[in-house]
C-alpha positions in Angstrom: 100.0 153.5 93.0 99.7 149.6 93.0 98.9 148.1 89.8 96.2 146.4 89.1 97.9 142.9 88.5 99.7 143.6 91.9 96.4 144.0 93.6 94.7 141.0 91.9 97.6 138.5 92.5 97.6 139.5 96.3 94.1 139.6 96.8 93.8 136.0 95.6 96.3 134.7 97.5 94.4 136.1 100.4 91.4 135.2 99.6 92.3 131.1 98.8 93.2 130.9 102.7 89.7 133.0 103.7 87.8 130.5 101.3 88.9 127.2 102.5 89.0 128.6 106.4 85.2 129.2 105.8 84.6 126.0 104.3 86.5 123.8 106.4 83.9 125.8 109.8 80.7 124.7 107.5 81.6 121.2 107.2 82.5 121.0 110.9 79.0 122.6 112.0 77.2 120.0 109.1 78.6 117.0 110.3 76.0 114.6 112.3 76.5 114.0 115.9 75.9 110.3 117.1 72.9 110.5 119.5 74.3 110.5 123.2 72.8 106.9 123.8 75.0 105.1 121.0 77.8 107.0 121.8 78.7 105.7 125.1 77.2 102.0 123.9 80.2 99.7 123.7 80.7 97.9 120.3 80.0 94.1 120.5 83.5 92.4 120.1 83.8 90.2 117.1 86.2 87.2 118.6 85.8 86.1 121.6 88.6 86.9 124.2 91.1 84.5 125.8 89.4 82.8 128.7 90.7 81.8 132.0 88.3 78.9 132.8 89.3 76.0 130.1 88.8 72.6 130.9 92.5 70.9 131.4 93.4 69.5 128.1 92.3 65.7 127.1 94.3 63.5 124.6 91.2 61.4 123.7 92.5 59.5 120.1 89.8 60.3 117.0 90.8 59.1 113.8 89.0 61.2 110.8 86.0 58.8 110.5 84.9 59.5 114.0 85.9 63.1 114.2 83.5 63.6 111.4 80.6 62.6 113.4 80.6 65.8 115.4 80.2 68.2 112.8 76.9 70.0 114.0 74.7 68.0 112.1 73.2 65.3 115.1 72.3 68.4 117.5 73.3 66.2 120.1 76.5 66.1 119.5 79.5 68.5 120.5 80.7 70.4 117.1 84.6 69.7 116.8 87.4 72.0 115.0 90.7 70.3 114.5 94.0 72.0 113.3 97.3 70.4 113.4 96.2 67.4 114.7 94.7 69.1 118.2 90.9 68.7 118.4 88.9 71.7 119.8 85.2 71.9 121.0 83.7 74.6 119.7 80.0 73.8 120.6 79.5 77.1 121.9 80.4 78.9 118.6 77.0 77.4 116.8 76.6 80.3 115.3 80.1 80.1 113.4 80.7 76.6 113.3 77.1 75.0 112.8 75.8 73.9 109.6 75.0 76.5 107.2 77.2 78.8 109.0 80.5 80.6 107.7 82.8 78.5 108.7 80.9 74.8 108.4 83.7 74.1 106.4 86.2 72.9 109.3 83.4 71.2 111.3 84.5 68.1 112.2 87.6 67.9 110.4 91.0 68.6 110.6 91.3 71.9 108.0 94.5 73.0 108.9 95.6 73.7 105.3 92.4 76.1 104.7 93.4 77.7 107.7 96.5 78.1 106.8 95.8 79.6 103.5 92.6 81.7 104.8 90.8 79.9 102.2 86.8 78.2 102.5 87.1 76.2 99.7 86.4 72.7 100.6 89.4 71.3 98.4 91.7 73.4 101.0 89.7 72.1 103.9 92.5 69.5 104.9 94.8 68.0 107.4 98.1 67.7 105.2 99.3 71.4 105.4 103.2 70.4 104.6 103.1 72.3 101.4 102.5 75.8 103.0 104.5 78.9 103.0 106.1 80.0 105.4 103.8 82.6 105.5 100.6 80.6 105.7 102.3 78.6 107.9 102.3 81.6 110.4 98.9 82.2 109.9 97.7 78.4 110.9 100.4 78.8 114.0 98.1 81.7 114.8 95.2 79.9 114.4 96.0 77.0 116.6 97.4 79.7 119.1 94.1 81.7 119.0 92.1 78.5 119.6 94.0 77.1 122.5 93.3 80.2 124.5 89.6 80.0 124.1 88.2 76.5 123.0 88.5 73.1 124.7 91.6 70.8 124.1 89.0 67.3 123.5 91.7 64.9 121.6 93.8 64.3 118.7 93.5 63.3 115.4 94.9 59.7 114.9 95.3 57.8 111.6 92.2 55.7 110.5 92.2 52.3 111.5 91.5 51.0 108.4 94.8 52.4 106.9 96.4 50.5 110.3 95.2 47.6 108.8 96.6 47.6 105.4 100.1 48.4 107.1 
């Protein structure tokens, strides 16, 4: 006859397998279905996809002083994002862009250092991204990439006239 250790070390190493088999069809039948309606409801995309329909590109001369002026505040004005020196029009990003709003910070200046490090702190908020990384230097490429495909070339940033005129 089998002994009773035999019996007991079988019988639990059959019954492990059973145990988690009938756990694994309860938490299967428990788990909530989405309603049918938000299932098949698309999720609203976060960034806004490449566009076709951009206006050719303009080379329209700002110096910092001026670019500064379209930074959301006078609600008349265009809002402006520069990196690397090319000026962008994101007016229709108000909800990004606009004062108060997450990334205010680059509004009408040229941040590309803060973009370049991912940072929002206004000290990073700069044109004179020379001392980044390699790294964060492929993240501002990216950046100027991802902004060419969907916002409005409106200019460049050129030096301010008043450092012309100490020259």
């Amino acid at each position: 006859m089998l002994e009773l250790k035999t019996i007991v070390t079988y019988g639990g190493a059959l019954l492990i397998p059973l145990v988690f088999l009938i756990y694994r069809a309860r938490s299967k039948a428990e788990t909530p279905v989405a309603p049918a309606e938000t299932q098949d409801k698309p999720l609203k995309p976060i960034m806004q996809p490449p566009t076709d329909v951009l206006d050719p590109p303009k080379d329209d001369p700002y110096t910092p002083e001026e670019l500064a002026q379209y930074d959301g505040a006078d609600p008349s004005k265009p809002i402006y994002v520069a990196i690397k020196g090319t000026i962008f029009d994101v007016t229709r990003k108000k909800d990004v862009y606009g004062p108060g709003q997450s990334y205010h910070i680059f509004a009408g200046k040229d941040g590309s250092k803060g973009l370049g490090m991912s940072s929002l702190k206004p000290e990073h908020a700069i044109s004179d991204y020379s001392t980044l990384p390699e790294n964060e230097m492929k993240v501002l490429n990216d950046w100027h990439s991802f902004f060419s495909k969907r916002y409005n070339i409106v200019g460049r940033v050129v030096p301010s006239t008043s450092a012309n005129a100490s020259l």
